[in-house]
N, C-alpha and C positions, 0 to 999 in steps of 0.2 A: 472083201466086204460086199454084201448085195448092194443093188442098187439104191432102194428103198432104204437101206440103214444109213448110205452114206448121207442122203438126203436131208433127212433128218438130223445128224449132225451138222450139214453143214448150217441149217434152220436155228438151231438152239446157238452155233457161233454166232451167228448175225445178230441173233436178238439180243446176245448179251452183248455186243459190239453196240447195239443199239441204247442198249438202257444205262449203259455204265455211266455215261457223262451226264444225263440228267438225273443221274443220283447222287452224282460230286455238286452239279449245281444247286439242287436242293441242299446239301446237307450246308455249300457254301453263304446263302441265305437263312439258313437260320441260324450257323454261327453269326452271321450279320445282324441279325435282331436278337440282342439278348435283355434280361428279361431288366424291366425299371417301367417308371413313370412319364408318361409326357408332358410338354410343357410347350407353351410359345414366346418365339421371342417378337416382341414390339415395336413399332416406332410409335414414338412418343415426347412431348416435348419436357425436355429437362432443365433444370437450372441452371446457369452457370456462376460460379463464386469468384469474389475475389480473396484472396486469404491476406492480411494481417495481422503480422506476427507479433508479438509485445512481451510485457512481465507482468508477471499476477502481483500487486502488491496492494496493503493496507490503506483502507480509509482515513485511518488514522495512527499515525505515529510519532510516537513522541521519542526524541533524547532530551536523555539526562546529563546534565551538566551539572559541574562545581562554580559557583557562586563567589567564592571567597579562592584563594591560594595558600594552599598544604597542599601536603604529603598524604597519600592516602593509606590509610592505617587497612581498612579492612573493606572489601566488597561481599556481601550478603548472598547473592544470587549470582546463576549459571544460565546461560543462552536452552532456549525451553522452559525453565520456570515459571511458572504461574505466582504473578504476586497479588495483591491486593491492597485495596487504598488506603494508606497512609504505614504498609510497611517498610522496614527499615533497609535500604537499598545499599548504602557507603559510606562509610567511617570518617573523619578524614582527622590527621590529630591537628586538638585542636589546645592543644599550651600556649599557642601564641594569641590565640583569638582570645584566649583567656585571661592571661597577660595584659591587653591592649584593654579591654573591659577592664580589667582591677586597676589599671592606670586612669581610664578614664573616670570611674567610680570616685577616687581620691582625688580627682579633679573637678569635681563635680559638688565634692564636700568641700572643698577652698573656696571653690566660686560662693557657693550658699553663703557661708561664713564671710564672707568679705562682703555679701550683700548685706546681711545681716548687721555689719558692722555699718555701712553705710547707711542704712535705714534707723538706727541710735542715733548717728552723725548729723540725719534731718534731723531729727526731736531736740539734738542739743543746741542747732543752728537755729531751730525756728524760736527753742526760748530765748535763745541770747538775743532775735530780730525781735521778738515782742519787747523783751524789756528795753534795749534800745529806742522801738518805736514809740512805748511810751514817754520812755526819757525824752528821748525827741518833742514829743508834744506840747510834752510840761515845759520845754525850757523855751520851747516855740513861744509859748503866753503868756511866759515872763518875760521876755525879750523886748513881745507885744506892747508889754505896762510898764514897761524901761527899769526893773527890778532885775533882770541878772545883765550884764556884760557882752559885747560882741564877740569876745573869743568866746566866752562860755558858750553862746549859742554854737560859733564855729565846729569847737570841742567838739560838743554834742550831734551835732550833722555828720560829724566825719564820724563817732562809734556806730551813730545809724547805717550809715552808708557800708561801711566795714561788716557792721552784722548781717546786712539784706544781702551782700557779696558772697559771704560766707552763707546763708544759707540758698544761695544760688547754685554753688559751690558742693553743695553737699547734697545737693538733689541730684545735680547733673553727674554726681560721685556714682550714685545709688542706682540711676537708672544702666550706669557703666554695668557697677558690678549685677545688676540685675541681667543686663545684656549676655556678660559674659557666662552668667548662670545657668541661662537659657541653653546657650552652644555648648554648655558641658553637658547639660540632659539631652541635649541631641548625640553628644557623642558616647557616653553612656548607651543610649541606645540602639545609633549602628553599631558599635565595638558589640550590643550582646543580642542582634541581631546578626552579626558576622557570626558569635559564638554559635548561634543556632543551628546555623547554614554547615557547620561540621557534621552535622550528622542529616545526611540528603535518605529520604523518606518520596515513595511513589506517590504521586500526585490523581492517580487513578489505577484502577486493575488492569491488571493486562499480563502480557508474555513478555518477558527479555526475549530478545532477537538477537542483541550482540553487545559480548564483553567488550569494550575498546579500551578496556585502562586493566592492569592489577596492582594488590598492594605494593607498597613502595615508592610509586609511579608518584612525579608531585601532579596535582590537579588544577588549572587555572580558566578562569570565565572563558569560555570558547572553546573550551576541550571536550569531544562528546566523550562518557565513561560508559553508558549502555545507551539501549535503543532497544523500547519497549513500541510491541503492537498492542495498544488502547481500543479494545473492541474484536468484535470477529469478523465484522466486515472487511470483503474485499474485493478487488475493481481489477480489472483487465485494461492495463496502459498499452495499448496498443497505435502504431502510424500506420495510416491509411494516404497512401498517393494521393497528392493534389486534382490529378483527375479523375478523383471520386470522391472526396468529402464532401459534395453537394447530395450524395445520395445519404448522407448521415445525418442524422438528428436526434437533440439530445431526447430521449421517450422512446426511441427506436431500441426494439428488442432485436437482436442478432444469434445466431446457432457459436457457440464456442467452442474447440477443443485443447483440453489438455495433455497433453503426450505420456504425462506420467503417472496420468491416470488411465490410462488406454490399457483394452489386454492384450497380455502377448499374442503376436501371432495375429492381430486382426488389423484388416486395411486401413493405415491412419489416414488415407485421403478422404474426401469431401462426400456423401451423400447428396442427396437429388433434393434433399430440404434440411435435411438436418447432418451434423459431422457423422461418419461411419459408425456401427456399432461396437460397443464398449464400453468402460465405466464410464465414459463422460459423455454417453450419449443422451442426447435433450439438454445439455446444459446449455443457458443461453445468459445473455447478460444484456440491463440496459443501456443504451448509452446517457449520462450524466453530463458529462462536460465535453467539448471539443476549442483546445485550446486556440486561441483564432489568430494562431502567426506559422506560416510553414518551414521548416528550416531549409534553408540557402543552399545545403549542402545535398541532404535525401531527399528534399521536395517533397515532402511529404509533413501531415498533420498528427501532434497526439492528440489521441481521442481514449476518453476515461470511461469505462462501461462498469459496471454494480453488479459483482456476480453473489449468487443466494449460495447459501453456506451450505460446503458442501463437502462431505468426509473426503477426508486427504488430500486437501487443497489447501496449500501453504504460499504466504510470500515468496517469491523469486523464484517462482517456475514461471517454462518456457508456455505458452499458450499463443492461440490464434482465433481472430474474429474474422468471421467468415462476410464478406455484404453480396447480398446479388447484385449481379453484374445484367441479369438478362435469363430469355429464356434459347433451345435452340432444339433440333429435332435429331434423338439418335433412336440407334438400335438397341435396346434394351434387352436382356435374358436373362433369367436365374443363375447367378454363382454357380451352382452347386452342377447345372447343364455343361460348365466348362472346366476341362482336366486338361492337367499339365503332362504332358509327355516328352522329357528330357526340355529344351529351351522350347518347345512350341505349345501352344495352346491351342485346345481339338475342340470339337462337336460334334455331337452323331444328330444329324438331322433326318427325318424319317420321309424318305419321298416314296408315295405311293407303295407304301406296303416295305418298303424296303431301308435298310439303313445304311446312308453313308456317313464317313469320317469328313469333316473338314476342319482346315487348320481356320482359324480366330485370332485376332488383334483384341487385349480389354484394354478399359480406360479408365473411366474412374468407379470406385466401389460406388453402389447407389442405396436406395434406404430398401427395406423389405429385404436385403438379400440379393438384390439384382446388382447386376453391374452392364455396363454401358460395352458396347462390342465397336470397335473403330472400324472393321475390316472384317469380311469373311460372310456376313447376314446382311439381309435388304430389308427383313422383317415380315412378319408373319409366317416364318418357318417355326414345324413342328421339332422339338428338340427331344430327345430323349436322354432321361437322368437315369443310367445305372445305378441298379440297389449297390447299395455301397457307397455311394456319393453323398451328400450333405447338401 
């Protein structure tokens, strides 16, 4: 090979000795930036919650109970039913109440009758006292004018005496049987107020919540048979730790969540003001009552909160009332900035033109979409959200 040609090849090796590695490094920067949007992450100061956990239940609720003792013939409604006021809720038989009424009825028409008789009994006592007391008088003023005898008059004082006895006698009979008249109309009237109570009727509208008797079953005063919710309201019973009920009052509105209304798939912990997003996001509840004794045991207060009516929220779900605790200072970034890569959680932060990977700690979901970084940001780093991300 001449001179001049080897020269030149050795020329064109060098150069491509030369250029080869800053063509891997370019190409390995712009696999490094791939294409999305930026974002920053913050410091910023955040809330902190205390959570309080409790059970959704009714304003108001009523059981039903049996009044009287039978057997229960028939119950009307099923736990979910919608009833209304004054319809017919449980049977109960009632042959005995009926019974005890037709006995009392027949005893009620004796008593009359016997007053009845006793009030004749005045009228015949009081003539026999008049005509004696006239006797009396007359024989008093012949006595007077020495015209009839000392026993005559004796006589005579003693049929007066006998008659004014006798119609003593026949008052205090009357007012007896009057007395007794009376207690028979009273009992006539429980025995058909007892009958009455056989057939139990809702006292107001509302939902059966829960069967606790079926027929057959006997029914006695103090036995619940259902348990109706009376209204649609419904309150958040929730204990709040004794070193925080100072911070509650009853007017205080607080952030709620309930679990079972939450969507799948979305962070059920705490937001930066309000519970995470999902169906029960924004719901909040007043506080109403705080019962003002703590139990011995949890240390802890109920506290009754007013939640607004709200589709698919039923009694005896699990719920939580969030109180601020304070504020404090984290690193805050968009969700969507941070991907899970098998157990670790990434970031591609963009310094100076360039994009690196780093591994992140989160904490708790925050509102907008962000969440809180524990570890990994100091803040004010530019982030980068690959298309594809959310």
């Amino acid at each position: 090979m001449p001179y001049a040609a080897a020269r030149t090849a050795l020329f064109l090796a060098l150069l491509c000795c030369t250029l080869l590695p800053a063509a891997r490094v370019a190409a390995q920067v712009a696999e490094a930036r791939p294409a999305g949007r930026q974002v920053t992450a913050e410091l910023r100061d955040i809330t902190e919650w205390y959570e309080a956990v409790g059970t959704i239940r009714p304003k108001t609720e009523t059981t039903v109970e049996a009044q009287v003792q039978a057997k229960i013939v028939d119950i009307k409604v099923r736990p979910g039913q919608t009833v209304e006021k004054g319809e017919l809720l449980v049977v109960l038989d009632d042959r005995e109440l009926a019974a005890r009424a037709e006995r009392a009825n027949q005893a009620l028409t004796s008593a009359r009758a016997t007053r009845n008789q006793a009030r004749e009994g005045i009228a015949s006592a009081k003539a026999a006292f008049d005509n004696a007391q006239a006797n009396y008088q007359r024989i008093k003023t012949l006595f007077a004018s020495h015209t009839v005898t000392a026993q005559e008059m004796d006589r005579t004082e003693a049929e007066f005496l006998r008659a004014q006895s006798a119609l003593v006698q026949a008052r205090d009979g009357f007012e007896a049987a009057e007395g007794q008249a009376a207690q028979a109309e009273k009992a006539l009237e429980e025995a058909n107020l007892a009958a009455g109570h056989a057939r139990i009727h809702a006292q107001a509208a509302g939902e059966v919540v829960k069967r606790q008797a079926e027929p057959g079953d006997l029914a006695f005063p103090g036995k619940p048979l259902l348990v109706l919710h009376t209204g649609r309201a419904l309150r958040l019973e929730a204990l709040v730790r004794e070193g925080l009920i100072s911070r509650v009052k009853p007017g205080d509105v607080f952030p709620v969540r309930v679990a079972a209304l939450a969507v799948p798939g979305v962070d059920p912990r705490l937001t930066g003001d309000v519970p995470a997003t999902g169906a029960s996001a924004g719901l909040t509840a007043e506080i109403e009552e705080i019962v003002p004794t703590a139990d011995p045991l949890t240390r802890t207060f109920l506290v009754k909160a007013a939640l607004p009516e709200t589709p698919g929220l039923f009694p005896g779900m699990f719920g939580r009332l969030f109180i601020p605790m304070g504020s404090r200072q984290a690193v805050v970034a968009p969700r969507a900035a941070v991907r899970r890569v098998g157990q670790l959680e990434m970031v591609t932060v963009m310094d100076g033109g360039v994009a690196r990977t780093y591994a992140v700690k989160t904490g708790q979901a925050l509102d907008g979409g962000n969440v809180e970084i524990l570890s990994g940001l100091s803040g004010g780093e530019t982030l980068l959200v690959q298309n594809g991300d959310r």
